[in-house]
C-alpha positions in Angstrom: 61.2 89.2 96.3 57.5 88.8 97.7 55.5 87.3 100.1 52.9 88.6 102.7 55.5 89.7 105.5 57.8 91.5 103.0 58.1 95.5 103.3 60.9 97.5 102.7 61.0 100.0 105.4 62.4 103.2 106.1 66.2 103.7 108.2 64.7 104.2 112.0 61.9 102.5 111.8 63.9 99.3 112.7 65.9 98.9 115.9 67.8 96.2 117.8 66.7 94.9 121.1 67.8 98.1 123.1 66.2 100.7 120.7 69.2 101.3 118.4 68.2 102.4 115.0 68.6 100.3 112.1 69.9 102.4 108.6 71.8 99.4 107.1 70.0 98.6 104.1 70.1 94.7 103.9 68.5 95.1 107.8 65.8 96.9 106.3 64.8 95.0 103.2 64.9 92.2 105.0 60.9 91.1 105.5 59.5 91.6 108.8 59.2 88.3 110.3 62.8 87.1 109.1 64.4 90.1 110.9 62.4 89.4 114.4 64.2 85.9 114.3 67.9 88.5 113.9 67.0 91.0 116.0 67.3 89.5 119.5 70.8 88.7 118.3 72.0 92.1 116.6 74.4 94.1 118.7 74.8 97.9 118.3 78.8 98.6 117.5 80.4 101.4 117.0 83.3 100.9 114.1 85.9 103.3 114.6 88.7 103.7 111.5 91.6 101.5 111.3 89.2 99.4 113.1 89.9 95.2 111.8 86.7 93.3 111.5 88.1 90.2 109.7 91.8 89.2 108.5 92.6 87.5 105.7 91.8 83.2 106.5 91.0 83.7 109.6 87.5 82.3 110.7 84.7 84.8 110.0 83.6 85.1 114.0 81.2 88.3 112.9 79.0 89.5 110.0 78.6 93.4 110.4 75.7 95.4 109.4 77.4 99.1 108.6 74.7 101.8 109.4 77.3 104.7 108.3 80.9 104.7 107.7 82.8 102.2 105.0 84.8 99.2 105.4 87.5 98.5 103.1 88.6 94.6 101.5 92.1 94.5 101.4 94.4 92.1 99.8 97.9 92.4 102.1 100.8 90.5 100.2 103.4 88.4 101.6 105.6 91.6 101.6 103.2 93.8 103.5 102.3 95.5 100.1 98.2 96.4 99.8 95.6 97.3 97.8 92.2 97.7 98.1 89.4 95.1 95.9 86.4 96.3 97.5 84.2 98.4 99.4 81.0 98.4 101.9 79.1 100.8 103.1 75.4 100.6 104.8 73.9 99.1 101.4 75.7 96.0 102.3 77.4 93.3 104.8 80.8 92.2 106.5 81.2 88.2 106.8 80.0 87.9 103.0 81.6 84.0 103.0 78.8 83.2 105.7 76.0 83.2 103.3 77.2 81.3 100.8 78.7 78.5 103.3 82.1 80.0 103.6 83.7 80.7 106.5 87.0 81.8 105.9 88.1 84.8 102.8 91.1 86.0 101.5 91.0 89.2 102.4 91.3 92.1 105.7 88.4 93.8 106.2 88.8 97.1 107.9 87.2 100.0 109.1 88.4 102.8 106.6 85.7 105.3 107.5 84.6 105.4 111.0 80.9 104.8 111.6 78.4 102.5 113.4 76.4 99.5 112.8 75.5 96.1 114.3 77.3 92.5 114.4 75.8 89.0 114.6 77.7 86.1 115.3 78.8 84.0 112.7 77.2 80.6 114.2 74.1 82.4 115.0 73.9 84.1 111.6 73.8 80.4 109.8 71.2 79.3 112.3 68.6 82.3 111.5 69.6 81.7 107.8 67.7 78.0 107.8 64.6 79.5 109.0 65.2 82.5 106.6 65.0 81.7 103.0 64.7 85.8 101.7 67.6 86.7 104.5 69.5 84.1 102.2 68.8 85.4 98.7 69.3 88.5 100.0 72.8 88.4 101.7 73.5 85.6 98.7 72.4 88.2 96.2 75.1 90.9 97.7 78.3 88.3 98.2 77.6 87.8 94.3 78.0 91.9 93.8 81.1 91.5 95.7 82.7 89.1 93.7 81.4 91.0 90.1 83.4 94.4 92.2 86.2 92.7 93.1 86.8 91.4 89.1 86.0 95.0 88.0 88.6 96.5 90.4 91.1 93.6 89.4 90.2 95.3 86.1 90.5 98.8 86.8 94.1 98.9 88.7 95.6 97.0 85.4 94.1 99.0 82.6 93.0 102.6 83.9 95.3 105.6 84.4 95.7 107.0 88.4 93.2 110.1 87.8 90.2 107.6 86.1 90.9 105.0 88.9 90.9 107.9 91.7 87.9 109.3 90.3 86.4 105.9 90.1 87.5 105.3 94.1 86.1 108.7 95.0 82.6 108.2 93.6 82.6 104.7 95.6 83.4 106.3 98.5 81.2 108.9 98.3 78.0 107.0 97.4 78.8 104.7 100.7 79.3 107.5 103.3 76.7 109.8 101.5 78.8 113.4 102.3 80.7 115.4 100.1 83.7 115.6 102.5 85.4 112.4 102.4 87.6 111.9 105.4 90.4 110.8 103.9 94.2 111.8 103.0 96.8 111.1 100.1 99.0 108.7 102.4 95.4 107.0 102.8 94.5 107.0 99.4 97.4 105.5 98.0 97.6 103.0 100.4 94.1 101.3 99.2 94.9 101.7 95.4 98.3 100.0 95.7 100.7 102.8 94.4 103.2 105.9 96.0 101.7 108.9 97.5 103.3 111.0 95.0 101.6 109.6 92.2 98.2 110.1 94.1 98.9 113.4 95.0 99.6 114.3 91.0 96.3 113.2 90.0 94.6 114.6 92.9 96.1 117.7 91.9 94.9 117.7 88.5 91.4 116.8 89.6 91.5 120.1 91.8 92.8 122.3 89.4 90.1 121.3 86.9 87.7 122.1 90.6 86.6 119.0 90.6 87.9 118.3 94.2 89.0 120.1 96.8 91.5 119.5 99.7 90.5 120.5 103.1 92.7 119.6 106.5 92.6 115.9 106.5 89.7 115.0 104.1 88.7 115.8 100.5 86.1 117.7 99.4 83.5 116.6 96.4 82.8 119.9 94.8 81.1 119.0 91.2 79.7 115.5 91.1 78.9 115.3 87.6 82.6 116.7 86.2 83.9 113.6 89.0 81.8 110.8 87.0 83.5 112.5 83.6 86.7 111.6 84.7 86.2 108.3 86.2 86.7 105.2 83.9 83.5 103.0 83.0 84.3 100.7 85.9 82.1 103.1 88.1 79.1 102.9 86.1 79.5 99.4 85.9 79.6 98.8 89.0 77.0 100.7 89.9 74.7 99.1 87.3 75.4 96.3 89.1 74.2 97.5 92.3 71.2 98.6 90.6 70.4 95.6 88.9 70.2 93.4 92.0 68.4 96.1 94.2 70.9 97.1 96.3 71.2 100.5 96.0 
């Protein structure tokens, strides 16, 4: 991107009308005079877990702007049965439909990791958006990573083993909350990858022994990065290179 106005700036430097701090990372690449026309319309939330932001064809009232914490896209079958196709942390957006003149998805997004951010309505997001053409590529330019994570997860659950694919989720997760100690439990875990708890707790197991992980009450502890990334399948990197490629990491 370029122009005059554009600047990528720091997390704080940016806040809402009533002084919150902006951290999300789309907020702050956004150029200067494109996020004035936002900011008298960005509300400071806080997004506690278990928290719904969007289900699955309903209207997209809200876009959300995740400062810290992580938001989970869940497909829910007819039979109740789940598993997660995506993730979003403060490098990216709720509401990704919006920008590309959607305003419906297929999916629940839900606060898996509790945190903070800011929300725009939907209507008032598509108004900024004509008067904001690098807002546009921007947000356009993240709903496209979206779709390239979904078909590499879609990937991932069919042809990885549970330990790659576990590895794989933790190094997302990770990367989005930015802590070592993942808040997080087996029940959780193997809700979002679509199997048993058993079969999680097996691999988690063998990712401990090999002190990769450890567990502590209620969350799971990142203890060697590097031997993590070993185990995961290529579907991390992938990703990632993704992320990099468009500048949004």
């Amino acid at each position: 991107m370029s122009g005059k106005n554009f600047r990528v700036v720091q997390a704080g430097e940016r806040t809402n009308v009533d002084g919150k701090p902006v951290s999300n990372k789309v907020l702050l690449a956004t150029p200067d005079n494109e996020y004035q026309l936002m900011r008298p319309d960005l509300m400071y939330v806080d997004l506690p877990d278990r928290l719904s932001l969007h289900e699955a064809t309903q209207t997209i009232e809200f876009v959300y702007f995740p400062n810290r914490g992580m938001v989970s896209q869940v497909v829910v079958t007819k039979d109740g049965r789940t598993v997660e196709v995506g993730v979003v942390g403060n490098e990216g957006y709720v509401g990704a439909g919006l920008a590309v003149g959607l305003s419906r998805s297929s999916v629940r997004e839900i606060v898996q990791i509790a945190g903070d951010g800011f929300r725009i309505v939907g209507n008032a997001l598509e108004r900024i958006l004509r008067s904001a053409p690098q807002l546009q590529m921007i947000l356009s330019r993240h709903t496209g990573l979206q779709g390239m994570q979904v078909a590499q997860t879609a990937a991932c659950n069919r042809l990885h083993d549970i330990q790659q694919r576990l590895s794989r989720w933790l190094l997302m997760t990770q990367d989005r909350v930015d802590s070592g100690v993942l808040p997080i439990t087996h029940d959780f875990i193997a809700t979002m990858m679509g199997t048993d708890r058993s079969t999680v707790s097996l691999a988690a197991a063998a990712l401990q022994k090999k002190a990769i992980i450890e567990y502590v009450r209620g969350a799971v502890k990142v203890v060697n990065r590097r031997k993590l990334e070993k185990s995961a399948c290529e579907c991390y990197n992938v990703i990632r290179q993704f992320e990099d490629d468009l500048g949004l990491r």
